[in-house]
C-alpha positions in Angstrom: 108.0 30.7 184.1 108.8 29.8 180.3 107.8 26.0 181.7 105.0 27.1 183.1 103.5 28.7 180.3 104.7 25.7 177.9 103.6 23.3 180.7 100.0 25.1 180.5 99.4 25.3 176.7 100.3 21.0 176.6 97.8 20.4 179.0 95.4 22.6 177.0 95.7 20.3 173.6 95.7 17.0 175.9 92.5 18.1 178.0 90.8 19.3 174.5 91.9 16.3 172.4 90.7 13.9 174.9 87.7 15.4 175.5 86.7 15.3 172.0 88.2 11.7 171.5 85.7 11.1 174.4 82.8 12.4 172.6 83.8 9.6 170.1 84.8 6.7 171.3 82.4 6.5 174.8 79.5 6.8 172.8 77.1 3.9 172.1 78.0 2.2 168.9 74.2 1.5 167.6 72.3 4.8 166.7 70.5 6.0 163.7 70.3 8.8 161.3 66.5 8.8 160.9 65.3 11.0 163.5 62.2 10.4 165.8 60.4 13.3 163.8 60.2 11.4 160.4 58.7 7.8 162.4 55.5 9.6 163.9 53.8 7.4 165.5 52.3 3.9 165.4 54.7 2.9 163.2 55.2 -0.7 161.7 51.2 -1.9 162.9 49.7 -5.0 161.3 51.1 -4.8 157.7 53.0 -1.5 157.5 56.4 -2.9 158.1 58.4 -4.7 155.4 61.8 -5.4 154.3 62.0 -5.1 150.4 64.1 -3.7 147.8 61.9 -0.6 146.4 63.5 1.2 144.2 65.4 -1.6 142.6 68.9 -0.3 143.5 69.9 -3.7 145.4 69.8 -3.0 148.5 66.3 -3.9 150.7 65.0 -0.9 152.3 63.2 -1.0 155.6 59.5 0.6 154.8 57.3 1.4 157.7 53.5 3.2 157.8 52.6 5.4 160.6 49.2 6.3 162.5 49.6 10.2 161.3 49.2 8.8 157.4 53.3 8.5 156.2 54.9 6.2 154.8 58.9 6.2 155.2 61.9 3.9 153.1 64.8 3.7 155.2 67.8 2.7 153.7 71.1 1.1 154.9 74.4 2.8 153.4 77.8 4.1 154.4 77.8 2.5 158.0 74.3 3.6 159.2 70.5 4.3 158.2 69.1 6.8 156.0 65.7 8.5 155.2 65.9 7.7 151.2 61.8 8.4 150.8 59.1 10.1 153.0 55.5 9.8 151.3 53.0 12.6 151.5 50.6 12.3 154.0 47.6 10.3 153.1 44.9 9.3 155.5 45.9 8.4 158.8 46.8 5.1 159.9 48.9 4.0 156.9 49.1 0.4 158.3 48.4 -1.6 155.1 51.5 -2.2 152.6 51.9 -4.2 150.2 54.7 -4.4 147.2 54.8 -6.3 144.0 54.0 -6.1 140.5 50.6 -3.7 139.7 51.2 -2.5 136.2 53.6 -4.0 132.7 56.3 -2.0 133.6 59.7 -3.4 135.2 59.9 -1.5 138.7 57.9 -3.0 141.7 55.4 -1.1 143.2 54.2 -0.2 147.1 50.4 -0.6 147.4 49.1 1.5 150.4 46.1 1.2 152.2 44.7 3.8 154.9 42.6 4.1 158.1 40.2 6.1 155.6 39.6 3.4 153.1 41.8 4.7 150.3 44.5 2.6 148.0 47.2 3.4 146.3 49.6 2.2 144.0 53.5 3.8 143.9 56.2 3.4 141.7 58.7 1.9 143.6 62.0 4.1 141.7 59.8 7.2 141.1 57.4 7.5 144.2 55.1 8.8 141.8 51.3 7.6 142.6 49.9 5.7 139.7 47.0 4.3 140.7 44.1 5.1 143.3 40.9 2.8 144.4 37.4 3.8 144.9 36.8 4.7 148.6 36.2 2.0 150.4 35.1 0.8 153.6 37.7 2.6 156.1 40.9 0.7 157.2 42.0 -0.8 154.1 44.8 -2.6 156.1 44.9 -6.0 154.5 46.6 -6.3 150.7 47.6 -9.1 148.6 48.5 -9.4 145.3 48.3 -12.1 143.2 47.2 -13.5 140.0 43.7 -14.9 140.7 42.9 -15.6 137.2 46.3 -17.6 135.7 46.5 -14.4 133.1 50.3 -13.6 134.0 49.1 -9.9 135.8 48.6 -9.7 139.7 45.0 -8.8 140.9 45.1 -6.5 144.4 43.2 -8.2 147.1 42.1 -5.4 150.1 40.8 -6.1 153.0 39.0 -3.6 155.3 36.9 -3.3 158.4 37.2 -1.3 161.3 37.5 -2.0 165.2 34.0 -2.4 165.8 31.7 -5.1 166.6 29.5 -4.7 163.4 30.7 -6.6 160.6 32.2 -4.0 158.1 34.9 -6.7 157.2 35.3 -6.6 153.7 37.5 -8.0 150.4 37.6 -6.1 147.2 39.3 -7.3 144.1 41.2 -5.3 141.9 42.3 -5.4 138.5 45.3 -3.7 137.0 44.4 -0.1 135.9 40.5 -0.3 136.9 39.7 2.1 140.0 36.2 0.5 140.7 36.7 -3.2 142.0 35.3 -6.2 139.9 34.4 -8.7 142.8 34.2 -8.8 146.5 33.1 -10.9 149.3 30.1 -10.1 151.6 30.7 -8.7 154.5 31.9 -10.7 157.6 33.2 -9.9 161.1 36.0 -6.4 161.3 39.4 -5.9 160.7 40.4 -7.8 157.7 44.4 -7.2 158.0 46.1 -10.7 157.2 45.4 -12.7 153.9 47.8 -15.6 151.8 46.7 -17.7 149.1 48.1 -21.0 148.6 46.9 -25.0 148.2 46.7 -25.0 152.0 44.7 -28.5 151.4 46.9 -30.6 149.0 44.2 -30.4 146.4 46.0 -28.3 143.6 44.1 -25.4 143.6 44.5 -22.4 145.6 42.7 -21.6 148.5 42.5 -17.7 150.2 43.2 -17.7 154.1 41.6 -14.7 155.5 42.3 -13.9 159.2 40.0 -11.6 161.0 38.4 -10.7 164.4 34.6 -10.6 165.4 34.6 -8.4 168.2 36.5 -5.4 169.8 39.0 -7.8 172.3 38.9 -6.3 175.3 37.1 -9.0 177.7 35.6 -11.7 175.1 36.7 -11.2 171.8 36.3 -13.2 169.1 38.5 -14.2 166.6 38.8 -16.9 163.1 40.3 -17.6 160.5 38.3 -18.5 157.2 39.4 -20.2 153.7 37.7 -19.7 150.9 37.9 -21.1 147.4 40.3 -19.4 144.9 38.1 -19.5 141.7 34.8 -20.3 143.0 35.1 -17.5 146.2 33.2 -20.5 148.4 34.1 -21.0 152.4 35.6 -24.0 152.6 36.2 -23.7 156.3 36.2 -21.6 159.4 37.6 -22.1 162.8 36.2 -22.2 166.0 36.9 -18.5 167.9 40.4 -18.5 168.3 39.9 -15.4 170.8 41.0 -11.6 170.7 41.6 -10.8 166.9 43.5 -12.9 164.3 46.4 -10.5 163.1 49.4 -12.6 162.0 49.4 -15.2 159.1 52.1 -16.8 157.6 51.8 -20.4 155.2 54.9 -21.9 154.9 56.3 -25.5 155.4 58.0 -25.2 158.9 59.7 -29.4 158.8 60.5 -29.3 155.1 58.2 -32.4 154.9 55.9 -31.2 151.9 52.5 -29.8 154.2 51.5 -26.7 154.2 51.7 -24.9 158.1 49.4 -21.9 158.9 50.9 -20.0 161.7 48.3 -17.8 163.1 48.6 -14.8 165.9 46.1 -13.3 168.1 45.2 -10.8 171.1 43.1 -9.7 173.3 43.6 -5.4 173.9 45.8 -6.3 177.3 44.6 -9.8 178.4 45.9 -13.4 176.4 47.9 -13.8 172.9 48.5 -16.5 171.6 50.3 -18.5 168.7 48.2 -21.1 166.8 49.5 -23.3 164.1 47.5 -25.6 161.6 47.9 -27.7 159.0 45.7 -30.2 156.8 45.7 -33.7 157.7 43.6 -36.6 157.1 40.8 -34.5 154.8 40.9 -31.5 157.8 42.3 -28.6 159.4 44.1 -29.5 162.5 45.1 -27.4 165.5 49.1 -28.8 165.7 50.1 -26.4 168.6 49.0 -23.7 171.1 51.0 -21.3 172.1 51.7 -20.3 175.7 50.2 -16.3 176.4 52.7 -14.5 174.8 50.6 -11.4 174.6 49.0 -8.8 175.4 48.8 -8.5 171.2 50.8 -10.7 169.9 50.4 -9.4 166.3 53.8 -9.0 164.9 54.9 -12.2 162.9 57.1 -13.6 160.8 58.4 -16.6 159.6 62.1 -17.4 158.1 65.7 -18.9 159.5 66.5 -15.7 161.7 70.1 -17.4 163.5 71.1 -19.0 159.4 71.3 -22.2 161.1 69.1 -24.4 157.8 66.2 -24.9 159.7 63.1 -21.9 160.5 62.0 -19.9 163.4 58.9 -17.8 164.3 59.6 -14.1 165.1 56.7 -12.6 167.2 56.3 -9.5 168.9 53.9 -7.7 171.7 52.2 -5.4 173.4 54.3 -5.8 176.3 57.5 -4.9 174.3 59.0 -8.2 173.4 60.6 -9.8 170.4 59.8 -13.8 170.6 62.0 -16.4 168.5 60.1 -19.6 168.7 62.0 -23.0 166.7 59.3 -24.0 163.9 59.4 -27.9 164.6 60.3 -28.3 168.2 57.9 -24.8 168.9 60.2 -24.4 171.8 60.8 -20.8 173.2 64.8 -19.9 171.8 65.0 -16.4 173.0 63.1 -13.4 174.4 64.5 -9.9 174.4 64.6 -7.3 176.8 61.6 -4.9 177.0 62.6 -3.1 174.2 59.3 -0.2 174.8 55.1 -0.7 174.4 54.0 -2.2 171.0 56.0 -3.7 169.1 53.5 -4.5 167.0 55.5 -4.9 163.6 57.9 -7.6 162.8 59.5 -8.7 159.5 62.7 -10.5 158.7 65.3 -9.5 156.0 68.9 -8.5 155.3 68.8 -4.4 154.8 72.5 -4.0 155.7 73.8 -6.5 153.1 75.9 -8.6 155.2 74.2 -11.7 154.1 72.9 -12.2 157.8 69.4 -12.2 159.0 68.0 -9.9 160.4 65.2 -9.1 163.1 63.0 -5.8 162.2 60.7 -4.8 165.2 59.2 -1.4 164.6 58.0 0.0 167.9 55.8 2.5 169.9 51.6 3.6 170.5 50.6 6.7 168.7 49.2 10.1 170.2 46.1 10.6 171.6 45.6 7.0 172.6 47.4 7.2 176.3 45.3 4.6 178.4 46.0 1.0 178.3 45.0 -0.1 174.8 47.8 2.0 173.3 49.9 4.4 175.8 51.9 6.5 173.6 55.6 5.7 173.9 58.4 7.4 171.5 58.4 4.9 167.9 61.4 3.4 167.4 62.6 0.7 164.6 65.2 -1.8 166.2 67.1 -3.8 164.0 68.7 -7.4 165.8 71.1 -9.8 164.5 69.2 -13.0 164.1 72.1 -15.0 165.2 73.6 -13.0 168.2 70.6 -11.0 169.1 72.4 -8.4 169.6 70.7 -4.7 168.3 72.4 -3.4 165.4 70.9 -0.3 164.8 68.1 1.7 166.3 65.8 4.3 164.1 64.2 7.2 165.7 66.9 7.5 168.2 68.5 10.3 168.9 72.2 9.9 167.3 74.2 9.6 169.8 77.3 9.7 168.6 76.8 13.2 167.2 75.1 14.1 170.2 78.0 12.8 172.3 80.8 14.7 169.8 79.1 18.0 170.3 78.9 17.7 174.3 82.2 16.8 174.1 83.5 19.7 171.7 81.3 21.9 173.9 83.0 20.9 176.9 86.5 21.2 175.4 85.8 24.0 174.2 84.7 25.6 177.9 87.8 24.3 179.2 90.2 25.5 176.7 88.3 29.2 177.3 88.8 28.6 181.1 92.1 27.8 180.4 93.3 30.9 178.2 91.8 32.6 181.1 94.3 31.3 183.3 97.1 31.3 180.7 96.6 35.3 180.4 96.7 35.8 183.7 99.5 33.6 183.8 101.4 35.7 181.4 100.2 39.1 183.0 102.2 37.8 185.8 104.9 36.9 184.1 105.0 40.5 182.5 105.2 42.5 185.9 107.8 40.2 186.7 109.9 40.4 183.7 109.2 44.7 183.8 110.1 44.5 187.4 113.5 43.1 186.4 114.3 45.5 183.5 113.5 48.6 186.0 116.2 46.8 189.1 118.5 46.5 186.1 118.1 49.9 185.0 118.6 51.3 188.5 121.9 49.1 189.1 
């Protein structure tokens, strides 16, 4: 009976240890410590999801506005993800960001524009908000900064317009420390949420690329991009409708052969997106390439060399829940990911875990109260891909599983070990009576 009892309490440690050690090691590597409450909703839409180093600590943080008016800085330390700021709320629809230099001092700051036309500026190491427009025309989404007038100090370019078919489209300029704006262009078209400046034309001065849309996309939308003169504020051109509304811009030269490229991406609500990209050549803008449809909404989009292999890919996202790596000379498809969930609508490229490899950030999900097709709500979620292996690193807003898998496992072993001691009493109960029943025959003999 000794071995049986000795034989029991063994199998109680093994049973317990493993279950626990299961808890561990069966659960899925990838999770993340920023919970699904902090994302909200919508997260990561048109310009509300960047990769930048805030707070100046050296290490880029993952920043991401959602529909409900918050704006969270998700750093990378210690092995996983961490909230390291959540903004007050603002307005809603937090889906204009912006950071560089707004004021003389040495920290960077976050410019955010919301759904109800307001813009601020933040201290990127305090959080503190030191600067706030004039109310503006609502849906301040598109920001730029940039030194218009060769003085050394970055003006802030917004561009506003809501989903409408009126033209509300608007850009105010801004000058460091003035809340009023000191120049803006006349209205056109909606949805101003994508501007760049550069010398798009080879002429030496700068040029302003604006892309918008014209009407709402659902059947026959329209959409174009405009350039406009730096200094003088004149359109030099506009493009013929490009369809569903112009979200994504990036200028950049994709062959390394000196030209300027404009990558451009558009949508219709749950029809056609497309990739277009154009360059100047022989004194005009040319269409270079079409895209297949890679939509519905194929508004996320960025440009840089995602697999580190010298030469630079397109990152796009959709509607549909794809991420889209697309070679920048050959424009061939290179890889396509699993439905990762409805929207990703947000896509930027960076390093925020430090290991000197690129990364892919695709910030997913619809936001409440929009459940029909334009926008079914789905839980938000941040993914975060190795550029070279596509495999998914991390994954914010999920629930962590390996704590979750650690307690079901303790819980479990802890049930069994309580079952156990159950049987282990009784065991010895039994083994009492026995040893009793002995002493009383030896007494008797």
């Amino acid at each position: 009976m000794r071995h049986g009892i000795g034989s029991v309490l063994v199998l109680l440690f093994i049973s317990g240890a493993s279950l626990m050690a299961a808890g561990v090691c069966c659960s899925p590597v990838v999770s993340g410590e920023v919970s699904p409450d902090v994302l909200g909703s919508g997260i990561g839409r048109f310009n509300s999801l960047l990769c930048h180093d805030l707070d100046g600590d050296g290490r880029d943080e993952i920043i991401f506005g959602s529909y409900e008016g918050v704006v969270v800085s998700a750093e990378y330390n210690g092995g996983d993800y961490f909230v390291d700021w959540q903004s007050p709320r603002f307005g809603t629809r937090c889906w204009g960001l912006a950071v560089g230099q707004f004021d003389d001092d040495e920290s960077v700051e976050l410019i955010v524009g919301d759904g109800d036309g307001q813009v601020r500026s933040i201290d990127g190491k305090t959080k503190k908000i030191e600067w706030e427009s004039e109310k503006l025309v609502r849906d301040a989404h598109g920001l730029l900064l940039h030194d218009l007038d060769g003085d050394g100090k970055n003006e802030l370019l917004v561009g506003t317009g809501f989903k409408t078919d009126q033209g509300w489209g608007q850009i105010y300029m801004f000058r460091q420390g003035q809340r009023e704006h000191f120049d803006a262009l006349p209205p056109f078209d909606s949805r101003i949420r994508e501007m760049d400046v550069a010398d798009v034309d080879g002429d030496g001065d700068e040029e302003l690329v604006v892309c918008c849309g014209s009407a709402l996309g659902d059947v026959a939308g329209e959409g174009y991009v405009r350039i406009f003169g730096l200094h003088d504020r004149e359109l030099e051109w506009k493009s013929p409708d490009l369809g569903g509304c112009m979200e994504g811009l990036r200028i950049v030269d994709l062959d390394g052969g000196g030209g300027l490229d404009m990558i451009f991406t558009n949508g219709y609500r749950y029809r056609e997106g497309y990739m277009f990209i154009y360059r100047f050549e022989d004194g005009d803008y040319r269409q270079l390439w079409k895209s297949p449809n890679i939509g519905p909404k194929a508004y996320g989009l960025d440009v840089g060399d995602v697999d580190d292999d010298g030469s630079l890919e397109i990152a796009v996202g959709n509607l549909a829940g794809h991420v889209m790596v697309f070679d920048g000379v050959s424009r061939q498809e290179e890889w396509r990911s699993e439905n990762l969930g409805r929207d990703i609508l947000g896509i930027a490229l960076g390093d925020p875990d430090g290991d000197g490899s690129t990364e892919i950030i695709a910030a997913q999900g619809g936001y409440i109260g929009k459940g029909d097709y334009t926008s079914g709500y789905t839980a938000p979620h941040v993914y975060v891909i190795d550029g070279k292996s596509k495999e998914i690193e991390a994954v914010l807003g999920e629930v962590d599983q390996v704590l979750s898998w650690l307690k079901a496992g303790l819980l479990l072993a802890a049930v069994v070990m309580v079952a156990q001691l159950v049987v282990l009493s009784r065991y010895y109960v039994i083994w009492r009576r026995g040893v009793d029943k002995e002493k009383r025959r030896g007494g008797v003999q």
